[in-house]
Each structure stands twice: as structure tokens, then as C-alpha cells.
VONU-593156 format. One record per residue: x, y, z of N, C-alpha, C in turn. Coordinates in steps of 0.2 Angstrom, whole numbers, plus 2048, in hexadecimal, padded with zeros to 3 digits. Layout:
XYZXYZXYZ/...
***
This chain:
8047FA800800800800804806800/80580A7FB8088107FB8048157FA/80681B7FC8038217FC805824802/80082A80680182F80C80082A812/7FB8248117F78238177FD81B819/80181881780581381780781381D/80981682180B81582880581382B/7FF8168297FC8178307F780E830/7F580D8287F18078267F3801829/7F07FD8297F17F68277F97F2822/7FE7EF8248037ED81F8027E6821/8067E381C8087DB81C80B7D9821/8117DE8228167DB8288127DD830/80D7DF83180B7DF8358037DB839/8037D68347FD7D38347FE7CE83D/8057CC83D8067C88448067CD84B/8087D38498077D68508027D9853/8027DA85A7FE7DC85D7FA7E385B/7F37E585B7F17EA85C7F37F2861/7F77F785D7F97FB85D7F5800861/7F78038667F180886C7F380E86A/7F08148657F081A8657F181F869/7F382586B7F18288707EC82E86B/7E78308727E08318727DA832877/7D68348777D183587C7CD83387A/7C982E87E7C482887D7BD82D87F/7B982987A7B282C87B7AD82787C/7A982987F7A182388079C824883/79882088779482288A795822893/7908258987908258A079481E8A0/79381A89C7948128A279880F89B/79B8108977A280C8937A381088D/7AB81088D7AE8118877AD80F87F/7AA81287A7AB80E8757B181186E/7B68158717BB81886B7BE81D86C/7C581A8697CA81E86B7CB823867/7CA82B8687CB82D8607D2833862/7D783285E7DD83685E7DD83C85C/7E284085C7E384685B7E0849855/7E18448507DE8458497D7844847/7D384484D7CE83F84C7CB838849/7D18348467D08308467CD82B84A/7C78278497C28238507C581D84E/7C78198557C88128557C380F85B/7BE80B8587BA80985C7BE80585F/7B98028677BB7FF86D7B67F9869/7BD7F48697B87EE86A7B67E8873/7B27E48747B27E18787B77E187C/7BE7DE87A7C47DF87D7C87E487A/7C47EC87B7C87F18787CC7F1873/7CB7EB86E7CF7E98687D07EF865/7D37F38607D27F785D7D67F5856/7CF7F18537D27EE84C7D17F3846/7CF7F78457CE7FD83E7CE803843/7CD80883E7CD80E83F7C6811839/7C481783A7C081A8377C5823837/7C58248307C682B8307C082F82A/7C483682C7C183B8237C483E824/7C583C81B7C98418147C6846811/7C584A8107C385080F7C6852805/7C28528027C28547FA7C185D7FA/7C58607F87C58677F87C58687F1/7C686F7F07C78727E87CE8717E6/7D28707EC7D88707E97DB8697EA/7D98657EC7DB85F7EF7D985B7F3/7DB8557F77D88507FD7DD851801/7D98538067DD85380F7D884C813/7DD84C8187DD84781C7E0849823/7DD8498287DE84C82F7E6848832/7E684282E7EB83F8317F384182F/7F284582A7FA8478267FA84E825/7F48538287F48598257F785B82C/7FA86282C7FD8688307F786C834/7F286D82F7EE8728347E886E837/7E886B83B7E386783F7E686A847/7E186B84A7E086F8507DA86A855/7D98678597D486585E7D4865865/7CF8668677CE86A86E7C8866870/7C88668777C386287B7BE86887E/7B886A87D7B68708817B486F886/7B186B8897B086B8917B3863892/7AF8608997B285989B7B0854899/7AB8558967A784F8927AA84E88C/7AB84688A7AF8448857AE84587F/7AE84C87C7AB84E8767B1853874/7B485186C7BA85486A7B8858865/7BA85E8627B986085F7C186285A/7C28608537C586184F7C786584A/7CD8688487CA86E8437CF86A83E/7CD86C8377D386B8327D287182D/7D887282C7DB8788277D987681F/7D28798197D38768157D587C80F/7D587B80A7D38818077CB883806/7CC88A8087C58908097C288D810/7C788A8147C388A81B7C6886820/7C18848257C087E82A7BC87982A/7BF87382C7B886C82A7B986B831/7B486C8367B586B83D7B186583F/7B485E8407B48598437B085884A/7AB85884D7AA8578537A884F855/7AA84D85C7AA84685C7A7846863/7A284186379F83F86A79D839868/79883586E79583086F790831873/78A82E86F78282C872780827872/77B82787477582087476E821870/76D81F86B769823866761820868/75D82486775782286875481B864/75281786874E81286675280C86A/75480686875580086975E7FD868/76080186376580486176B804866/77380186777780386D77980A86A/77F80B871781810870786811869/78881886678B81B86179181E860/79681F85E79C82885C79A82A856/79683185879583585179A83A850/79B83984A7A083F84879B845845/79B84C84479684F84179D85383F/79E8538377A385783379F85D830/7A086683479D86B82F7A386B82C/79F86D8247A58718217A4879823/7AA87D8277AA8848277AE886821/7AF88381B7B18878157AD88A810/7B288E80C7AB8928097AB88E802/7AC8898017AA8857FB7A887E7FE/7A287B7F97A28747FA7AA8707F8/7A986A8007AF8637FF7A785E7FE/7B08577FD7AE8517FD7AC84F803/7AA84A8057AD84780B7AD83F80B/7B483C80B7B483480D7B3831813/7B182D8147B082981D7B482481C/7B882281D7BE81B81D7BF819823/7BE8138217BE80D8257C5809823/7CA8088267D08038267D27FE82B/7D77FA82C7D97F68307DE7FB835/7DD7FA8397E37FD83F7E97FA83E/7F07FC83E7F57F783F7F47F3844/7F67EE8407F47E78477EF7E4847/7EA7E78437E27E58437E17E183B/7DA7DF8387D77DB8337D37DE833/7D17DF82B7CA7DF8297CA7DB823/7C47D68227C67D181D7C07D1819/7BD7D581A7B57D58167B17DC817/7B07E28137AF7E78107A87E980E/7A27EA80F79B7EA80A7987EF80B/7957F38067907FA80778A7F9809/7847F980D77D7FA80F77C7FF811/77980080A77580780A77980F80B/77881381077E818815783813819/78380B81A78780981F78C80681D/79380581B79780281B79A7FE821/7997F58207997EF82379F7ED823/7A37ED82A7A87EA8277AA7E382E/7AA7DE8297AB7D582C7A57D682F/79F7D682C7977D682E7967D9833/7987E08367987E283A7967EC838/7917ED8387917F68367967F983B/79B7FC83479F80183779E809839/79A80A83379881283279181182F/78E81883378A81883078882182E/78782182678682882577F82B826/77E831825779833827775836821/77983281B77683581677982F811/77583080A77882980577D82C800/7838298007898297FF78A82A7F7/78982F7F378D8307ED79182C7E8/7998297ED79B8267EA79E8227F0/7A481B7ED7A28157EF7AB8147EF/7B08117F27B480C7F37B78087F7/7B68027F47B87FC7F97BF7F97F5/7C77F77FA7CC7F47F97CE7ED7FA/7D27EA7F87D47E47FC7DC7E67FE/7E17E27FD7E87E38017EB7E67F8/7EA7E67F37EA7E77EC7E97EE7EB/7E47F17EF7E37F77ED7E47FD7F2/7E58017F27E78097F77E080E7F6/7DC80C7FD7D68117FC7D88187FC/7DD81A8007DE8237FD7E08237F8/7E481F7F37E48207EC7DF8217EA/7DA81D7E87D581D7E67CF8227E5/7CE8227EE7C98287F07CD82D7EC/7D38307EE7D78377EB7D78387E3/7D78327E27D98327DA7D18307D7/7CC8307D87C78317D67C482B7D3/7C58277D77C481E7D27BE81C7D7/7BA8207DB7B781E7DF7B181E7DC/7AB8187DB7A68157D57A08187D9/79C8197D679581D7D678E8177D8/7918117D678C80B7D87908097DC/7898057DF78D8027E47917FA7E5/7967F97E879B7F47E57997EE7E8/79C7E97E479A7E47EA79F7E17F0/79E7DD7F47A17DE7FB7A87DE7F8/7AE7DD7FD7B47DD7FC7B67D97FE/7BB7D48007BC7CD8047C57CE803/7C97CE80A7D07CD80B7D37C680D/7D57C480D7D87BD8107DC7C0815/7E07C38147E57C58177E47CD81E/7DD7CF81D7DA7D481F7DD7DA81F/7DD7DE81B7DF7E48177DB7E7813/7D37E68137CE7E78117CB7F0812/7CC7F380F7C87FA8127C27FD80D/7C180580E7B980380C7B680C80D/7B680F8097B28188097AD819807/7A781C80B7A481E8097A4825808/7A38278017A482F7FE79D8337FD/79D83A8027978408027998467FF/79284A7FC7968517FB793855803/79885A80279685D808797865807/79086880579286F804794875809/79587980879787E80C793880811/79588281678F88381D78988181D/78B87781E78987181F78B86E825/78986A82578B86482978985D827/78B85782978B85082878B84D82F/78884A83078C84283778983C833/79183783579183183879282E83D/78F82983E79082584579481E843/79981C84779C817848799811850/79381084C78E80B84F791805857/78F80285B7907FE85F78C7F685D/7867F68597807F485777E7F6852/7777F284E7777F38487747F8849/7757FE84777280484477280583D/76A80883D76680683676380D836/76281083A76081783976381C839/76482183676682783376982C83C/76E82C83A77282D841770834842/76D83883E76D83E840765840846/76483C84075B83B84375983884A/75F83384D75E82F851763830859/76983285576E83485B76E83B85D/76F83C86476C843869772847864/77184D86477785386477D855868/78185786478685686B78585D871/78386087177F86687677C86287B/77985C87A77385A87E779855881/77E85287D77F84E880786851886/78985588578D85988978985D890/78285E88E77E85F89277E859899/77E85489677A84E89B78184B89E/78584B89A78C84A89F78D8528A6/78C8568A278D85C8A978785A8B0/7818598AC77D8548B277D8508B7/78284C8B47848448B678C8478BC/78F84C8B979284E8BB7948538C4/78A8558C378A8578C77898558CF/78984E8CE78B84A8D579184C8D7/79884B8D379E8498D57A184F8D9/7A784F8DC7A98538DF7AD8598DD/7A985E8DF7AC8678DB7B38678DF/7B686B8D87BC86D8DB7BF8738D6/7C18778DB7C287E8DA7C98808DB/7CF87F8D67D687F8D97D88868D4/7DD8878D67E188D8D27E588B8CC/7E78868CC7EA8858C57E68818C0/7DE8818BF7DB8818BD7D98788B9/7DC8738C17DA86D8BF7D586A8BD/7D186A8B67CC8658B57CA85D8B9/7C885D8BF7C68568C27C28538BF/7BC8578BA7B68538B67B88518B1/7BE8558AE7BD8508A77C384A8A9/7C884B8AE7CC8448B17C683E8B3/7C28438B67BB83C8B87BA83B8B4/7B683E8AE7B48398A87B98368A4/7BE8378A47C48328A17C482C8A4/7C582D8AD7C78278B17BF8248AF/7B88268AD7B28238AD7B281D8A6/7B88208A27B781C89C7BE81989A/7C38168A17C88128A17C680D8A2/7CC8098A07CA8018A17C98038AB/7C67FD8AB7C57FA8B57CD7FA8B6/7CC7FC8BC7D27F98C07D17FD8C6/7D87FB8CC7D57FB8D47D48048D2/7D98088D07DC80F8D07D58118CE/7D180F8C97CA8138C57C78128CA/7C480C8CE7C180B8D47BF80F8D9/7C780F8DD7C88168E37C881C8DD/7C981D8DA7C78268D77C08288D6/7BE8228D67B78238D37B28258D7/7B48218DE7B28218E67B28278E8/7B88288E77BC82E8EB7B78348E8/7B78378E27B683C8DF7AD83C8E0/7A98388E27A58388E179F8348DD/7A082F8D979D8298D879F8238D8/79D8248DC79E81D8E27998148DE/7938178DB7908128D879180F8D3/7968148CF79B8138C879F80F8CB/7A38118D07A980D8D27A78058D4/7A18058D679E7FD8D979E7FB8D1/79B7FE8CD79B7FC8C679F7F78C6/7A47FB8C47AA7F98C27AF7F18C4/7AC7F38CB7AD7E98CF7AA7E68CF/7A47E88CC79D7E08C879E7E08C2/7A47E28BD7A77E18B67AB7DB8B6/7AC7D88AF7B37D68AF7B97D88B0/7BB7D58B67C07DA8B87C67D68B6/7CC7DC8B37D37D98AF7D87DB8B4/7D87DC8BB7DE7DA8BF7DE7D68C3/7E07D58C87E37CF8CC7DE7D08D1/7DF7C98D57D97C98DC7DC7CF8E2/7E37D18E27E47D58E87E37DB8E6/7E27DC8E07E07E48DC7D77E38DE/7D67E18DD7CD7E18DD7CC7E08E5/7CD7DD8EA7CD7DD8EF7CE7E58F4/7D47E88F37D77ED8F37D37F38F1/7CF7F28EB7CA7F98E77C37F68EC/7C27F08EC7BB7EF8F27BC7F38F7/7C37F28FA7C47F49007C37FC903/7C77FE8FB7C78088FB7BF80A8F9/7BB8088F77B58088F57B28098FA/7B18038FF7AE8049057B280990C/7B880B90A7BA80F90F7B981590C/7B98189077B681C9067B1820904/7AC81A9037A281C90279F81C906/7A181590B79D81090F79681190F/79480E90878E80D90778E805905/7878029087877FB9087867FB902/7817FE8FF77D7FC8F77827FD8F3/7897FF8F478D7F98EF7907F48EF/78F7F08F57907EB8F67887E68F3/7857E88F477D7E48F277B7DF8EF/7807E08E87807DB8E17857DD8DE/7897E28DC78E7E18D87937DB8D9/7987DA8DF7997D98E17997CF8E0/7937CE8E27907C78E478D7C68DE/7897C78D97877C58D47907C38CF/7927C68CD7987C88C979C7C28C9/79D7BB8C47A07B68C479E7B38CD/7977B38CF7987B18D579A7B18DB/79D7B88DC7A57B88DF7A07BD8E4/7A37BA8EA7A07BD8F17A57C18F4/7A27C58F97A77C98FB7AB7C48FF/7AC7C19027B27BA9067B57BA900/7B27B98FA7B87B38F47BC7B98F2/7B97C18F27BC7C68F37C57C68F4/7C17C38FC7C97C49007CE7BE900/7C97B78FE7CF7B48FC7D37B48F8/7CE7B78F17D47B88EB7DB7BE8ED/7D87C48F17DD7C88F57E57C38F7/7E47BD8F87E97BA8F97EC7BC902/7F17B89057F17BA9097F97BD90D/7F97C39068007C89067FC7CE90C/8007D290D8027D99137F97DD911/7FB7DE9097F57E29067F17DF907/7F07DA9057E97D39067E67D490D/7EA7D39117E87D59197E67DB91B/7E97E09177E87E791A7E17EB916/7E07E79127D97E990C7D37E5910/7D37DF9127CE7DB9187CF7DE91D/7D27E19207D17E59257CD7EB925/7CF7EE91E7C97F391D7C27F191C/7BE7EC91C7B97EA9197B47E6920/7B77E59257B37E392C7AF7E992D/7B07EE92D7AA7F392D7A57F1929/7A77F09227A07EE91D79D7E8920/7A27E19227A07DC9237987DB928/79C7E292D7957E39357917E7930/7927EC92D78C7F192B7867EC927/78A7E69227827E291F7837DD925/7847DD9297817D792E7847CF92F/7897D092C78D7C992C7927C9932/7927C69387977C993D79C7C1939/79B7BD93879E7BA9367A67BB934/7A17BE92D7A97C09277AD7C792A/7A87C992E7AC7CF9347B17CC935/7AF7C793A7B47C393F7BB7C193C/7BB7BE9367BE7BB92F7C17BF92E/7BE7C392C7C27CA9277C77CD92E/7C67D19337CA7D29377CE7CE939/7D07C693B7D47C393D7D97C1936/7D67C49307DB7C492A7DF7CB92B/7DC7CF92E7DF7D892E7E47D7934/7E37D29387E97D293C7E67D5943/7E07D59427DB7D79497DA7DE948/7DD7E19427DC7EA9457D97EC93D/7D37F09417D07F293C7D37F7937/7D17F89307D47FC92A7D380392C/7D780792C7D680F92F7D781192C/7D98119257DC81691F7D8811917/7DB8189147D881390C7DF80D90B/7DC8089057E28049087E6806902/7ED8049037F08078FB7F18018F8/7F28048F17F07FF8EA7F97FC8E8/7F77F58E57FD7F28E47FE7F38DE/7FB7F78D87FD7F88D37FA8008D1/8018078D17FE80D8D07F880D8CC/7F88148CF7F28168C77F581B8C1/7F28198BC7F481C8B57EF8218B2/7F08228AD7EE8288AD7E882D8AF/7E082D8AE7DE8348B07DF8308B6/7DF82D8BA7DA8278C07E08298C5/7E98298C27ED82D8C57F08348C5/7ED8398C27EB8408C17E78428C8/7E183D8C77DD8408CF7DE83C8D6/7E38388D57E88368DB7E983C8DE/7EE83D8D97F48428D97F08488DB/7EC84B8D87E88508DC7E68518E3/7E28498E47DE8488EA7E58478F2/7EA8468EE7F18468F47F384C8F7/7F18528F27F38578F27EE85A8F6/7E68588F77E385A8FA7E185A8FF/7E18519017DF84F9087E484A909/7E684690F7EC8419117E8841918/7E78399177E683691E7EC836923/7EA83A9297F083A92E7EC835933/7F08369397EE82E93E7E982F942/7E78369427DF8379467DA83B942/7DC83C93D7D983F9387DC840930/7D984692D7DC8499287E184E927/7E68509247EB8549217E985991A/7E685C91C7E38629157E8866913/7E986790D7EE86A9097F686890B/7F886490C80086390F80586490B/8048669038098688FF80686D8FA/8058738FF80287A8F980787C8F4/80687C8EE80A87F8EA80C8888EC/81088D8E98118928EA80C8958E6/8088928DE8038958DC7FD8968DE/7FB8908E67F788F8E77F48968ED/7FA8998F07FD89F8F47F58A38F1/7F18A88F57EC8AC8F57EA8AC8EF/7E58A48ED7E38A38EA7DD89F8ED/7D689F8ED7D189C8EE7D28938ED/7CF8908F17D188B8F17C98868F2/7C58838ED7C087F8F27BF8788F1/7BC8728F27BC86C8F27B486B8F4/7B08668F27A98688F57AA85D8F3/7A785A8F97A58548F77AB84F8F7/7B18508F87B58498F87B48468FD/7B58418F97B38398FF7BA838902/7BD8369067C183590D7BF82D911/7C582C9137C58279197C082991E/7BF82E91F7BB8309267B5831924/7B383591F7AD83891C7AD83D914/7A783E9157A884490E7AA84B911/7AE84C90D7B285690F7B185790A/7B286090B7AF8669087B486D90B/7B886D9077BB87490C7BF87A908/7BF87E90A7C18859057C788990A/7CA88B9057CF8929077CC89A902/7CC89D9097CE8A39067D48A990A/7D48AB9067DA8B29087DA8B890A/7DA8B99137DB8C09147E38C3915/7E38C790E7EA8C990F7F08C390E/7F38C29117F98BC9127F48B6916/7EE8B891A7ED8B291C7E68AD91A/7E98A79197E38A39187DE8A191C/7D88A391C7D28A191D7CF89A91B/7CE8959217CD88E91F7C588E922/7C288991F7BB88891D7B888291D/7B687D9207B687791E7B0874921/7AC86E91E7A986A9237A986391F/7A885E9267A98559247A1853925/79F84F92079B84B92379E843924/7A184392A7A583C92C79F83692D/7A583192C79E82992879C827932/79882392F79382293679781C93A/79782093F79A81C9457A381F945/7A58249427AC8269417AE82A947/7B382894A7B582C9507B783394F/7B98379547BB83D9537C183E94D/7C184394B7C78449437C884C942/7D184A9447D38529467D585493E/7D285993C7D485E9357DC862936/7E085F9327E58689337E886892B/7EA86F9297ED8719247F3874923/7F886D9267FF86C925802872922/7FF87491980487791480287F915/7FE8819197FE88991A7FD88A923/7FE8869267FD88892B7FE881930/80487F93480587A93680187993E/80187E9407FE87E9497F987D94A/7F487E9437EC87D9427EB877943/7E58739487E286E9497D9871949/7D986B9477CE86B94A7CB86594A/7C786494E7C385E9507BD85F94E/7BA86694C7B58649497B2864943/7AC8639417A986093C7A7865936/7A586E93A7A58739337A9877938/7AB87C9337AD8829397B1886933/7B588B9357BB88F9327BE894938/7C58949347C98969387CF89B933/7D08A29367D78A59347DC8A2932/7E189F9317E789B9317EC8A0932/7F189E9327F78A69337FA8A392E/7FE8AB92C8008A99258068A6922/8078A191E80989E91C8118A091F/81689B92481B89C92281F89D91E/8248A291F8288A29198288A4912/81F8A491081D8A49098178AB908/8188AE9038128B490480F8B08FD/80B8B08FD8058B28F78058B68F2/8058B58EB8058B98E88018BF8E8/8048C58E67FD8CB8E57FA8CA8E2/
***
């Protein structure tokens, strides 16, 4: 295959290796990922086991030529809020073709979707191609056009939202951007493709006139109907994540860290223990039980471990109720014995004798505590495998804003210099002890502290101090505020 796109396609010498992981921001819906789509826009659907065997891009036909977002210079994309919806621009001649990318659930019976909605902001009508190829590493061995939908290995790839102009399908013999670009693309419709070798690709060609627009969806299910007509807009859909969003815990920092759209990140990473406690931690705590009634892909002392942070940090039964115990049948006991019986394994059963009395089992109480070595779990318990990306972002954050000390919490214990007479608030994090909410403000050089706990039931006394501006401060109680003096050694910006 020669031409511009050869690096990126499907080759021969790559048929034996593994599936290649793009970098990109994954889009989907509240409750799972369905595609990775990278800087360029190009969408790589999530398969079952986030396979990502082909890829979906557009080429754009101008007056002067064919651009393609994957090889051109003027391509720009921006995220505009936290919800997983990208926005692309490409440079063509006489304008901009602006790319937007989300994911819905279309009305009717239909699963969820990734629509692309391509305006043209140029002042001439383009082309526009929808290509479907193999990912390196990946197969496609059978190509077919129905209708607006290109099938690819019996499976709808794309679906437009309008009927397609013109038409080409390849096997490992032919170069669909030669083709598409050099003008060989047939006006009927062809018949299917078939590769041995899976090298198979496949375009569907639209006009697209000037201050227009077009969408297609790149389906989960068989979609049959007219993606425009069916799938929400993306206003409505940016709309309903800001909704959903407004459980989680607000955070108001000076260097201007987005925690919502890390939460929606961490919402649409694979499971693991790190997604679990973040998920708790910040505020969906019922996601986070999700995630342990899933197939889970770590180990028993990772899953035991996220059980454990979950409950120390929500202490709500009702996620224990059924995720938990329906899930490969797996009870909270076979919990702890997959835990193994390592330091972690003992010290994550140790956290979890509270839950064991709270549903009523003195039994596995009993059990669980003489695994913990008779003392019960006083802290969250830490994890045998870090966390990675966004899921370690708001670690990283949350270390910076609360640390369990031995009778209490530790607020702010490593203030940055920019964070110096700069408003400070937190409203909703989940803690070992309870949920907090606390703010700084600034009089003159000195910090003004603001806080209240709602500590989990039955939680003894829990002394508050703020180590990083003010070391002499303690409090035992639950709201209050207090002056602090001013920061040693450090003045606050003007």
C-alpha cells in the first residue's frame, strides 16, 4: 500500500502483531467506554475486550485537493467542558471543516453510538469520505455497502445520515486513498469486498455544501436509522453529563484543576482498584460498586483492597447488596480469600469488619478481624498496584488536600506558593472519617479556614489541622472557622 496513509493502515508485515493503543481521549456513555478517538479525530471503536481492530476517519475533497486530518498541519482540537466531547478543526481551502465527536444512546431499542457531526465552515462546497480501515495489528476481511451503512466482517461500521454519492471498497491489491483521491470511486453500488489476509477497507463518499453540516455514527448495534434523526445533539448531551455531574465533589483550586473531566476520564477507564477508590472518594460511590460487579481484570488482592477503600470511604451497605455477591458468585468472604494471606490482604480485611457488623454478619466480623490481626482498619488501605492516569491525577490531587493523620485529618499539608492568598474550596469529599467540605480565604497575609465534616456513623472524635499554612491550628469540631496566622516564612501574592 503506497501513498500518504501507509504508515498509519493495515501492512503485511504486521498481520502477527499485537493491536497498537493510540494516544487519545475516550468517549462514551455514563456507564462504558465505546472509542478512542485521537488528536486527529480519527475514532477507534472499543471492542468487548477494547480490541481496537480498524479505525474510522474523513477526508475532506476541496477545490484544490484532498486533505485528511491525519497528515495535514492545520488541525487544532479542544475539549470544551468535562464531558467527553472533542471538538476538531482542519485548515482547508476557503475555510474550516469542524469535526465534533461525542457519544449517545439513540432513541428507540438501538445501543449506544460515536457521532461525528462534520460542518463545513468554508465558503465553497467539499467532498466528504468516511473510511473505514484496519488498525495496525488489526483485520478486516469482508467490506459491504447497505444502504447509508458500510458493514464491515458483518458487523455496521458507520452509519451515514444521508445516501452516499459515491462508493469504494479495497482488498490488500488496492489503496483506498488512491482511489477516493484520484477519483476512481463508482457511483453504484459495489459488491462486498472479501480479504484473506484482512486488509479490506471501504468509503463512503457525500457532497457537503458550504454552511452545512453532515453526521455519522459509528454504531455499537445494528443501527438502521438515520443517526441524525435518532441520536440526541451534542448540547443535550454535554447538558446531561453536567447533571450527572452534579453529585460529585466541587472543587475550587487556583491553578485551575479540572476534577470533572479527570472523573469522567477515570468514569470511562478500564476497572481497576485505583478507578474504584477515586470514584468513592470524589463522589460516586455507586459507580465505584459498579465497577466490582464487572469483569474484573486484576488480581484478588487488587479487588479485595478497592472493596475495602470503598467501604471505608462511603460506608454505605447498598454497595455491598448485590454487586458484590451476584458477580461470578463471589461473596464477600471469597472476597477476602482471593486477597490472599499477604500484610495488604490482612490489612484490607481489617477494614471491612465494620461492614461485616453493619449487614449483620457477626460471624465474618469475627473472621475478617482475626485476619486483620485483631485491629480494626483505621485508614483507607493502600493499593498494591499505583494508579495511572486520570484515576492518578486525582490521587495526586486528593494527597494534596486531605491525609489521614492518627486522630484525624491533615488539610492542606503541602500548599503550593501559588496557592498563597488565593481562595481555596472543596465541598463533598469522601474521607476515612466522613464527608468534608472546607474553604480558605484571605485576610491580608492571613488565612481564614472554614470547614465542616459529616463523620460516618459511629466515628469517634477527629481532630482537623492545616499543617501547610498554619502548623499550631487544631479542632475537634465538626463546622466552625477559624483566623490562622500567617503563613510562616511565605507571604501571598498581591
Amino acid at each position: 500500500m503506497a501513498g500518504p496513509f501507509s504508515r498509519f493502515l493495515f501492512r503485511r508485515d504486521q498481520a502477527d502483531e499485537g493491536t497498537r493503543v493510540p494516544a487519545g481521549t475516550r468517549v462514551g456513555t455514563w456507564d462504558r467506554p465505546l472509542a478512542l478517538v485521537d488528536s486527529r479525530a480519527t475514532v477507534w471503536p472499543l471492542g468487548q475486550e477494547h480490541g481496537l481492530g480498524h479505525q474510522i476517519e474523513w477526508w475532506i475533497g476541496a477545490d484544490d485537493r484532498w486533505y485528511a486530518p491525519a497528515i495535514e498541519a492545520g488541525v487544532r482540537q479542544v475539549r470544551p467542558g468535562p464531558a467527553p466531547v472533542l471538538e476538531t478543526r482542519m485548515r482547508v481551502s476557503g475555510g474550516d471543516i469542524v469535526a465534533t465527536t461525542w457519544a449517545a444512546q439513540p432513541d428507540g431499542s438501538s445501543g449506544p453510538a460515536v457521532v461525528v457531526e462534520l460542518t463545513n465552515e468554508a465558503s465553497v462546497p467539499v467532498a466528504v469520505a468516511v473510511a473505514v480501515q484496519a488498525s495496525a495489528g488489526g483485520r478486516i476481511r469482508r467490506v459491504a455497502v447497505d444502504g447509508r451503512r458500510l458493514i464491515v466482517d458483518g458487523v455496521p461500521s458507520v452509519v451515514l445520515d444521508r445516501d452516499p454519492g459515491r462508493f469504494s471498497l479495497v482488498d490488500s491489491r488496492g489503496d483506498l486513498w488512491a482511489e477516493v483521491t484520484g477519483g476512481l470511486a463508482v457511483k453504484e453500488v459495489p459488491e462486498p469486498v472479501r480479504c484473506r489476509i484482512g486488509a479490506a477497507a471501504g468509503a463512503l463518499i457525500v457532497p457537503l455544501p458550504h454552511r452545512t453540516a453532515m453526521r455519522f455514527a459509528v454504531p455499537t448495534d445494528d443501527l438502521v436509522e438515520n443517526p441524525s434523526a435518532v441520536l440526541p445533539p451534542v448540547d443535550r448531551v454535554a447538558a446531561g453529563w453536567e447533571a450527572r455531574l452534579e453529585a460529585a465533589t466541587a472543587v475550587d483550586l487556583p491553578d485551575g484543576v479540572d476534577v470533572h473531566r479527570a472523573l469522567v476520564d477515570t468514569l470511562l477507564a478500564d476497572s481497576s482498584a485505583a478507578v474504584v477508590v477515586e470514584l468513592a472518594r470524589w463522589g460516586f460511590g455507586d459507580e465505584a460498586a459498579h465497577r466490582l460487579g464487572k469483569s474484573w481484570l486484576g488480581s484478588g488482592i487488587e479487588r479485595l483492597e478497592a472493596t475495602a477503600a470503598l467501604w471505608t470511604l462511603a460506608r454505605e451497605t447498598k454497595h455491598f447488596d448485590g454487586s458484590l455477591v451476584v458477580h461470578q458468585g463471589l461473596s464477600l468472604e471469597e472476597v477476602i480469600r482471593l486477597g490472599g494471606d499477604s500484610p495488604e490482604g490482612r490489612c484490607a480485611a481489617a477494614s471491612l469488619v465494620g461492614l461485616f457488623e453493619a449487614i449483620g454478619d457477626p460471624t465474618a466480623a469475627a473472621d475478617a478481624l482475626l485476619l486483620g490481626g485483631g485491629l480494626f482498619g483505621s485508614g483507607e488501605p493502600a493499593l498494591s498496584v499505583a494508579a495511572v492516569g486520570p484515576a492518578a491525577e486525582l490521587r495526586s490531587l486528593a494527597d494534596r488536600l486531605v491525609r489521614r493523620s492518627s486522630d484525624g485529618l491533615d488539610l492542606l499539608v503541602d500548599v503550593p506558593d501559588a496557592w498563597l492568598g488565593q481562595p481555596v474550596e472543596v465541598h463533598g469529599l469522601f474521607t476515612p472519617v466522613g464527608r468534608l467540605g472546607f474553604a480558605i480565604r484571605w485576610h491580608g497575609t492571613r488565612p481564614a479556614f472554614l470547614w465542616q465534616l459529616e463523620p460516618h456513623l459511629g466515628e469517634g472524635p477527629v481532630v482537623l489541622r492545616v499543617p501547610g499554612l498554619d502548623s499550631a491550628f487544631s479542632s475537634s469540631e465538626l463546622a466552625g472557622e477559624a483566623l490562622l496566622a500567617a503563613p510562616a516564612g511565605r507571604l501571598p501574592r498581591s
